[in-house]
ZARORO-270556 format. One record per residue (C-alpha): residue number from 1; x, y, z; residue in one letter. Coordinates in steps of 0.1 Angstrom, whole numbers. Layout:
! ZARORO-270556
> NUM  X  Y  Z  A
...
***
This chain:
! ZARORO-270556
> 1  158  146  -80  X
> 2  190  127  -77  X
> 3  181  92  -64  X
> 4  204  61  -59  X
> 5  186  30  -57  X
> 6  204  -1  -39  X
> 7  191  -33  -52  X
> 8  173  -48  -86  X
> 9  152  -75  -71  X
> 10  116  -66  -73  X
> 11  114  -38  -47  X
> 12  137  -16  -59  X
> 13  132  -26  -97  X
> 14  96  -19  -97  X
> 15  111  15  -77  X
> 16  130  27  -104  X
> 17  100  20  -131  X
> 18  80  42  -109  X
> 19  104  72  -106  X
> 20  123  69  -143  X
> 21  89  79  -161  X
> 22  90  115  -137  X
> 23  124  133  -146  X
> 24  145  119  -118  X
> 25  179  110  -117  X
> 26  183  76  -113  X
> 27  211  49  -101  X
> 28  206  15  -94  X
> 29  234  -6  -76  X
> 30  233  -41  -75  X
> 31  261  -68  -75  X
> 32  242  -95  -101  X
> 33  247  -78  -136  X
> 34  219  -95  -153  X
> 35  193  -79  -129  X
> 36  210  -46  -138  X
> 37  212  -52  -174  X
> 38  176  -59  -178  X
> 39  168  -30  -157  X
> 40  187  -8  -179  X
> 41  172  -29  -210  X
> 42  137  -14  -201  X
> 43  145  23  -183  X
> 44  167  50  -190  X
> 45  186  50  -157  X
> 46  225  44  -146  X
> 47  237  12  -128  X
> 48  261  3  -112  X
> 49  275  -31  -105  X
> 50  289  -43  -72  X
> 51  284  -42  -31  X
> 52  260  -15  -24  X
> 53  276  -10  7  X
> 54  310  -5  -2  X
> 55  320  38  0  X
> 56  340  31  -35  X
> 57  309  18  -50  X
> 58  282  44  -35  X
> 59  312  70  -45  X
> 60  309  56  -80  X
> 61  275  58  -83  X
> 62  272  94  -77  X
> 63  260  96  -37  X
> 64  285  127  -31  X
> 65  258  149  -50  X
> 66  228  125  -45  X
> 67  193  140  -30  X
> 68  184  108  -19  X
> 69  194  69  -10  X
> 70  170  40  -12  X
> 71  186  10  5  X
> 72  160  -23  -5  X
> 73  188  -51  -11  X
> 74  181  -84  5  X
> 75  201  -80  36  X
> 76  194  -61  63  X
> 77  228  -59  74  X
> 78  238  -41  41  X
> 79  209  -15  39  X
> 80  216  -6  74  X
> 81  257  2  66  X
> 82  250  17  33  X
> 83  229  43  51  X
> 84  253  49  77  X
> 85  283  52  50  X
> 86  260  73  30  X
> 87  259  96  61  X
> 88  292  94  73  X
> 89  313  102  42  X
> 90  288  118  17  X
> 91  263  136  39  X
> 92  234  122  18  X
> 93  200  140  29  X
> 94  176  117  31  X
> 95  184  82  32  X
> 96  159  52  33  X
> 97  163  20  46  X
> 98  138  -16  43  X
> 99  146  -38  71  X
> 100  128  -67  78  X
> 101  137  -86  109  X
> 102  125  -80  143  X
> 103  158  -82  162  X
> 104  167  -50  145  X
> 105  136  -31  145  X
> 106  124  -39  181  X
> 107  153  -18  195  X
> 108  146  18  188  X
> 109  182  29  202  X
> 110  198  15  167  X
> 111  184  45  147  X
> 112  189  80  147  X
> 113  207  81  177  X
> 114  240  97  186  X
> 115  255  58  186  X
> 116  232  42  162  X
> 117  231  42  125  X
> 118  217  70  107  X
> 119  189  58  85  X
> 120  157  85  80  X
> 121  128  63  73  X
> 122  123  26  81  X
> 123  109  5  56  X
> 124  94  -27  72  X
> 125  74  -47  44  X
> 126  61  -76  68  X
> 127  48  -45  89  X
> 128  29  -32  62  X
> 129  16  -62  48  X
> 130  3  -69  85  X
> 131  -17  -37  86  X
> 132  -27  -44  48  X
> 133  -43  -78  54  X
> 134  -56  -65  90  X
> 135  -73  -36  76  X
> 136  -92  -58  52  X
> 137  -105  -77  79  X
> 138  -120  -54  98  X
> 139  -141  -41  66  X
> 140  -153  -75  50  X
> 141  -160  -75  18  X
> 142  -130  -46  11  X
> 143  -105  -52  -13  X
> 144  -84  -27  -6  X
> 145  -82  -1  27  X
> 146  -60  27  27  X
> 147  -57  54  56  X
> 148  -55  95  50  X
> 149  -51  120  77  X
> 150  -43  97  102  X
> 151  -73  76  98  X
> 152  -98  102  98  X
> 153  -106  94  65  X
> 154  -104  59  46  X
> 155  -104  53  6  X
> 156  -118  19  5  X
> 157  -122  -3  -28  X
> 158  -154  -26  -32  X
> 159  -165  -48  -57  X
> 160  -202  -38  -65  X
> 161  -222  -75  -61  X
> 162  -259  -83  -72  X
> 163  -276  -74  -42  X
> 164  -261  -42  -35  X
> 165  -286  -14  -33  X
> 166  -267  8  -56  X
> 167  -263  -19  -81  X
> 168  -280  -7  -113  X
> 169  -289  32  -104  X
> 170  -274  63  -104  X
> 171  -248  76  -85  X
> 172  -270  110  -76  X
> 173  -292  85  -57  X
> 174  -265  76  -29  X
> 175  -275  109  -8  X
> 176  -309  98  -13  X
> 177  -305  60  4  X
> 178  -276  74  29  X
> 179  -286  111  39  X
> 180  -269  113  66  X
> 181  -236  97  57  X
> 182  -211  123  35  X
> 183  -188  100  8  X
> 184  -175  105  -26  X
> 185  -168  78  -52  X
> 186  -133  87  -64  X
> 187  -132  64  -94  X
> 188  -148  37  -106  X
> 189  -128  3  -133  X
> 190  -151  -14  -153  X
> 191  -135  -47  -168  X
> 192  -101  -29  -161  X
> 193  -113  2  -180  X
> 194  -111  35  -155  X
> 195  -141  58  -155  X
> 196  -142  94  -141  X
> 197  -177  90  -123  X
> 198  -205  115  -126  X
> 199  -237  118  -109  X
> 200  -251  100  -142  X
> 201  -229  69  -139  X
> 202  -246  41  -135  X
> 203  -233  9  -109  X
> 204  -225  -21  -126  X
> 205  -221  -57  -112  X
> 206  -184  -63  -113  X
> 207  -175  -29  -111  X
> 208  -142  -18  -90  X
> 209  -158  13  -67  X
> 210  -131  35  -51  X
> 211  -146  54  -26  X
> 212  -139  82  4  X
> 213  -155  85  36  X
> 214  -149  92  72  X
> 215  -136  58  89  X
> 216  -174  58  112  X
> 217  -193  59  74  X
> 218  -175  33  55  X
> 219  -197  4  64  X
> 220  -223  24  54  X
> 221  -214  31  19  X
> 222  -202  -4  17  X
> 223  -237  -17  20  X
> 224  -251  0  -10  X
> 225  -226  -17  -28  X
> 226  -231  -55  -24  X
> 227  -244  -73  3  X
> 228  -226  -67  38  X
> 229  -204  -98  50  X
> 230  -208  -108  82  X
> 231  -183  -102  111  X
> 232  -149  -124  105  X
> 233  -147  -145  136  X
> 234  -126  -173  125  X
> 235  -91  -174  109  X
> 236  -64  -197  97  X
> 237  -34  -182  88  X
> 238  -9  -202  63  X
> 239  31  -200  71  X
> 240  46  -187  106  X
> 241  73  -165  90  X
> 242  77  -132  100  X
> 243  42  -121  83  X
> 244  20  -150  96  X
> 245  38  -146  134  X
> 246  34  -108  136  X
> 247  -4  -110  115  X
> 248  -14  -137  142  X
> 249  0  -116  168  X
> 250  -18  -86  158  X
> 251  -57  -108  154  X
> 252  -52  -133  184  X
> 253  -67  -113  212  X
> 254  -100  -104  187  X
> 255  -103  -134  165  X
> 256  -101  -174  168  X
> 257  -66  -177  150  X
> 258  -50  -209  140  X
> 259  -15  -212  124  X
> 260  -4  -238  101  X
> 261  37  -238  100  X
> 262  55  -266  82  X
> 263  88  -265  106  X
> 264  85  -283  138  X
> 265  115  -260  154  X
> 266  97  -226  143  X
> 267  58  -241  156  X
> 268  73  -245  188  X
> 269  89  -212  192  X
> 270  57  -194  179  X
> 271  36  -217  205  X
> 272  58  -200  227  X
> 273  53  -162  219  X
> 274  16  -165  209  X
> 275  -8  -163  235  X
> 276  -43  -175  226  X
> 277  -37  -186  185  X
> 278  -38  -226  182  X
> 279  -2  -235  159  X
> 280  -4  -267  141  X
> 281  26  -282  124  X
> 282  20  -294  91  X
> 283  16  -283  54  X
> 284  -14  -259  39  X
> 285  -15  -279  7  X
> 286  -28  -311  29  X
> 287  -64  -316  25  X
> 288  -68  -339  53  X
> 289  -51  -313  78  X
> 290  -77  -291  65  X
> 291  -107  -311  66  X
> 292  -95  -318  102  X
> 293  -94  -284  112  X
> 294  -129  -279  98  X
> 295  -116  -249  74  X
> 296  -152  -248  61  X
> 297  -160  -230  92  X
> 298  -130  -204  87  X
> 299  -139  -169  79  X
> 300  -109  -163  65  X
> 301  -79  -187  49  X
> 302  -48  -165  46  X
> 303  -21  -175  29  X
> 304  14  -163  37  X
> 305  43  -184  32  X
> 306  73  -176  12  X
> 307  65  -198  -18  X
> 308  36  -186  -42  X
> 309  29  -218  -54  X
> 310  24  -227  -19  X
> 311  1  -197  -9  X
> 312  -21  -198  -46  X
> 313  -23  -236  -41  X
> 314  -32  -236  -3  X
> 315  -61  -211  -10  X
> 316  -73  -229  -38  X
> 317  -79  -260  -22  X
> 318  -91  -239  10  X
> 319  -118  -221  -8  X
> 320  -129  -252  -28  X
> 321  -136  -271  8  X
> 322  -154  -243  18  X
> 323  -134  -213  36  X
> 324  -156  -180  34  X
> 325  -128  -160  24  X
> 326  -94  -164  8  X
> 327  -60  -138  9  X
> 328  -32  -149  -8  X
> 329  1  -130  -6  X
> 330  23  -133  -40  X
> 331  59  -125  -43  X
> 332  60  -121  -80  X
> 333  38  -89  -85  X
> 334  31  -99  -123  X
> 335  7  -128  -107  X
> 336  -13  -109  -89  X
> 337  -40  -101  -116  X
> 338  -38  -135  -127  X
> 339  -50  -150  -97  X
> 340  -74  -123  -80  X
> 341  -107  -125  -89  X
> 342  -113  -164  -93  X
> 343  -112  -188  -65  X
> 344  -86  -161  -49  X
> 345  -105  -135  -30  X
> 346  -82  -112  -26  X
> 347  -38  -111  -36  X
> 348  -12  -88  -28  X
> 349  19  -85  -34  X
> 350  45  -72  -5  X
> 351  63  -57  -31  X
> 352  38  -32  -45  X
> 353  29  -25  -6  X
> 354  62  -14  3  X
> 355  66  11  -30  X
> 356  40  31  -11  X
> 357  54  35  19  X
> 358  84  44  3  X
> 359  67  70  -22  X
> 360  55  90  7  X
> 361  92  103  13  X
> 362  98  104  -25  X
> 363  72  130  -36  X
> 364  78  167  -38  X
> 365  65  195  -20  X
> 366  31  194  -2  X
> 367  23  160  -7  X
> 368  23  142  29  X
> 369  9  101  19  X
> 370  11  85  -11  X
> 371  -5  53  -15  X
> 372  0  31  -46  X
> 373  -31  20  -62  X
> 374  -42  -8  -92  X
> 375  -9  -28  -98  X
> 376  15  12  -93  X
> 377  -8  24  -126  X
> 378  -30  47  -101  X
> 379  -18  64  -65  X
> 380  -40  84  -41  X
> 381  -24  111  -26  X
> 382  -25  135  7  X
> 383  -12  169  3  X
> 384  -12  200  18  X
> 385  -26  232  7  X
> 386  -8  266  14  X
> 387  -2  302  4  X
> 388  -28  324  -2  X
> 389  -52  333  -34  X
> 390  -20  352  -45  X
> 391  2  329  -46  X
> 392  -17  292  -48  X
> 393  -36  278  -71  X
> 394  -57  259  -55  X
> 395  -62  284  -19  X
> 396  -96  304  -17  X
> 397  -110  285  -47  X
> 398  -138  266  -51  X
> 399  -134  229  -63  X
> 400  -155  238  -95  X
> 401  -129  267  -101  X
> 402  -96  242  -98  X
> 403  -83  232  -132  X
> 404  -75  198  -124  X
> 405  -49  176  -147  X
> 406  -72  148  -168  X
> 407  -83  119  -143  X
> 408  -77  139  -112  X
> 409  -104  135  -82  X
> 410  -99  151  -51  X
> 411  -123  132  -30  X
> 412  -120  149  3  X
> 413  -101  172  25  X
> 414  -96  174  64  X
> 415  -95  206  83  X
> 416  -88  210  121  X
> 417  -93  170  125  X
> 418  -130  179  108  X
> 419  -139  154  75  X
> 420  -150  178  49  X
> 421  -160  155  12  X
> 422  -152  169  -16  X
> 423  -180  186  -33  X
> 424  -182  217  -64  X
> 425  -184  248  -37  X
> 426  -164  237  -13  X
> 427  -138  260  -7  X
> 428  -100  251  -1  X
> 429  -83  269  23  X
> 430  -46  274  39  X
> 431  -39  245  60  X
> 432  -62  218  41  X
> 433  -51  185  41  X
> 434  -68  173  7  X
> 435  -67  139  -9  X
> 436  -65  132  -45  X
> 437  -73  100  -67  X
> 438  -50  99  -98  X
> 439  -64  76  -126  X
> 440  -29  78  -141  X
> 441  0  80  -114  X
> 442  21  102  -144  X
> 443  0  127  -139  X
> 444  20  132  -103  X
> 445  46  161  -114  X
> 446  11  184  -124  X
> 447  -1  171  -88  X
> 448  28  188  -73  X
> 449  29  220  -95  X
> 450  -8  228  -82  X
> 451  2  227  -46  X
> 452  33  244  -51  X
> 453  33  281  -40  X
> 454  45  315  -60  X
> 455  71  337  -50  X
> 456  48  361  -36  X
> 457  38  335  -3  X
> 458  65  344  27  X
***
C-alpha cells in the first residue's frame, strides 16, 4: 500500500515505524528537515521536505498514485486543506485527517458534505484519550480497556496482586471458581517476557493478564485476579485543556470531580461550561493546594496537562499524600515504561492511543478494529471471517484445526450480537466477527492472509 504520511512529530513518526516493517510504501512530509532526516536515519521510507499542504508538495511526494493520506501535522488548519487538496486534484482514496479542536469537530456540516472538506476518517486524540482514561474508571483496578464488537466484548489488562484468587494456581481452575462466567486469557507478560498461556500456566504476582470476556463478566474475572477496588467516587483531574475539560465533562454527572487549571482566564470559562465539577485555579505541583483539597480522600488524581514534568511530578506528590489512584498522561511515549509501575498507577501516552485508531483504517481486508497493545509491540485485532470451507481458511474449521502464525490467540468471536469465547471445537463460521491477540504485531500481514478468501468465493 502506497501511504503518504503528513508530519514527523511523534504521531506520524511512530506511524511510519509501524507501517515501514509491513511492505508499504511510505512518504513522510514534513517542513523541519531534521525530524525527517532522523526518520529516514532509522526507516527505509521517502520524505519529503516542505508544507504538507501545498498541491506542488503532495504532487512531489507521490499523492497522484497514492492509496492513502495520513494528515497528523500540528495544525488543524493544515490537515483539514491537505485532505481537501488531496481530493480535489489527485482523487486520493482514502484520506485521514487528526483534528483536535472542538470548534471544528462540533460542526458535523464541515465534513463529507457537498460544501465541506472531504476528509474520510476523523482522528480526534483528546477524544480517545477521554474514553481511554474513562474506561479505566469504570473497571478499577484495569490497566488497560479496549472495546471489540461494539462493546459486546472487552479485552481488559490486569495486574495479578497477592490476594487474587487465581494468584498461584492453574489457569484450568478459572471455570472451576467462575462456572458460570465464559473468558479466555489471551496472553499473559511476566517481567516484560510474553507467554502464550496454557491451561498449565501458573498466575504469578506481578504478572500482566490480558484477558477476553463479555463487558457483564469482566468484573468477575477481574476478581480472581487481585483484590476488587472499590467504586471510584472521587476525582481530581490536573489541567483544563481540551483533555481535562472534555474528561470532566464526560465524569461530572456520575462522579465528585474537581479541576485544578493554572490560568485564571481558562478556570473561568470552564466554571462556565461545567455543570456540577468544582474548578480551582492554581498549580498541581502545590502541596498545600492539595492538602487543602483533601486529595487523600480522591479516588483518583489524574493528571493531564500539557507538560510531562508537570503531570509525573503532580502524581507523584498526589500519591505520596495519599490519592488512591494515580493516571498520568505523557507526551513523550519513550517515558511511559519508565514511570508506570512505581508511584504512577497507570501512564499513557496520547500518541500511542491515536496509532490505534488510525490502524483500524490502515489494515487490509477483513480486519474491522485494531487496537495497539504494550508500547505498538503487540495489537488485538477484530476481523471478519468469510467465504466458505472452499475458499477460507479459517470458515467451517474448528479452532484446534486453524494453523495459527506463532503467538497468535484468537480469544473470542461474536455471532448475531451472541459472545461465543474462544475454545478448541468451536467452529468458525461465515459472518464471524473474531478477535485475535498478536504477541508480535509483525505477525499482522499472516493475520490478513488467513482471513483473505480464494478465488473460488463469489
Amino acid at each position: 500500500m502506497k501511504i503518504i504520511i503528513l508530519g514527523a512529530g511523534q504521531v506520524g513518526g511512530t506511524l511510519a515505524e509501524n507501517l515501514a516493517g509491513e511492505e508499504n510504501d511510505i512518504t513522510v512530509v514534513d517542513s523541519d528537515p531534521n525530524r525527517l532526516r532522523d526518520l529516514q536515519n532509522k526507516l527505509d521510507i521517502r520524505i519529503i521536505q516542505g508544507k504538507a499542504s501545498f498541491p506542488a508538495v503532495l504532487r512531489q511526494a507521490g499523492c497522484e498514485d497514492a492509496d492513502m493520506l495520513i494528515a497528523v501535522t500540528n495544525s488543524d488548519e493544515v490537515n483539514m486543506v491537505a485532505c481537501q487538496v488531496a481530493h480535489a486534484l489527485f482523487n486520493t482514496p482514502t484520506k485521514i485527517a487528526r483534528v483536535r479542536s472542538a470548534a471544528y469537530l462540533s460542526r458535523k456540516g464541515l465534513f463529507r458534505t457537498e460544501r465541506g472538506f472531504d476528509i474520510d476518517v476523523l482522528i480526534s486524540p483528546e477524544q480517545v484519550v477521554t474514553n481511554h482514561i474513562r474506561r479505566l474508571i469504570e473497571y478499577p483496578g484495569a490497566l488497560q480497556v479496549l472495546d471489540f464488537a461494539g462493546g459486546l466484548v472487552q479485552l481488559v489488562a490486569v495486574r495479578a496482586h497477592h490476594g487474587g484468587p487465581l494468584i498461584g494456581q492453574e489457569l484450568s481452575a478459572l471455570r472451576q471458581h467462575i462456572p458460570n462466567v465464559d473468558t479466555r486469557v489471551a496472553a499473559i507478560y511476566r517481567q516484560n517476557q510474553a507467554l502464550i498461556p496454557k491451561g498449565n500456566t501458573v498466575i504469578q504476582v506481578d504478572d500482566e493478564v490480558f484477558f477476553l470476556a463479555a463487558r457483564q463478566d469482566i468484573r468477575a474475572v477481574m476478581s480472581e485476579m487481585r483484590r476488587v477496588d472499590h467504586s471510584y467516587k472521587r476525582i481530581v483531574i490536573a489541567g483544563g485543556g481540551n483533555i481535562g475539560e472534555r474528561l470532566a465533562e464526560s465524569l461530572e454527572h456520575e462522579y465528585q470531580v474537581k479541576l485544578i487549571e493554572y490560568s485564571p482566564q481558562r478556570c473561568t470559562e470552564l466554571a462556565d461550561k461545567l455543570e456540577r465539577t468544582v474548578v480551582l485555579n492554581g498549580t498541581a505541583t502545590d502541596k498545600n493546594l492539595l492538602q487543602e483539597e483533601s486529595i487523600e480522600d480522591a479516588d483518583i488524581f489524574c493528571a493531564v496537562t500539557n507538560d510531562d514534568e508537570v503531570n509525573i511530578m503532580s502524581s507523584m506528590l498526589a500519591k505520596r499524600m495519599g490519592a488512591g489512584k494515580v493516571m498520568t498522561l505523557i507526551n513523550n511515549a519513550a517515558y511511559v515504561d519508565l514511570v508506570q509501575g512505581g508511584e504512577v498507577d497507570i501512564a499513557f501516552s496520547p500518541q500511542l492511543a491515536t496509532i490505534g485508531s488510525l490502524l483500524t483504517h490502515i489494515r487490509r481486508g477483513q480486519v474491522k478494529n485494531v487496537h495497539s497493545l504494550r508500547r505498538g509491540a503487540a495489537e488485538a485485532i477484530e476481523a471478519v471471517a468469510i467465504g466458505d470451507e472452499k475458499s477460507s481458511k479459517i470458515v467451517g474449521r474448528a479452532i484446534e484445526q486453524i494453523i495459527l502464525p506463532e503467538g497468535v490467540t484468537i480469544g473470542a468471536l461474536v455471532r448475531e450480537k451472541e459472545v461465543l469465547i474462544a475454545h478448541d471445537d468451536l467452529v468458525i463460521r461465515s459472518g464471524d466477527q473474531v478477535i485475535l491477540f498478536l504477541v508480535d504485531k509483525r505477525k499482522i500481514r499472516e493475520v490478513e492472509q488467513l482471513f483473505a478468501v480464494g478465488i473460488t468465493f463469489i
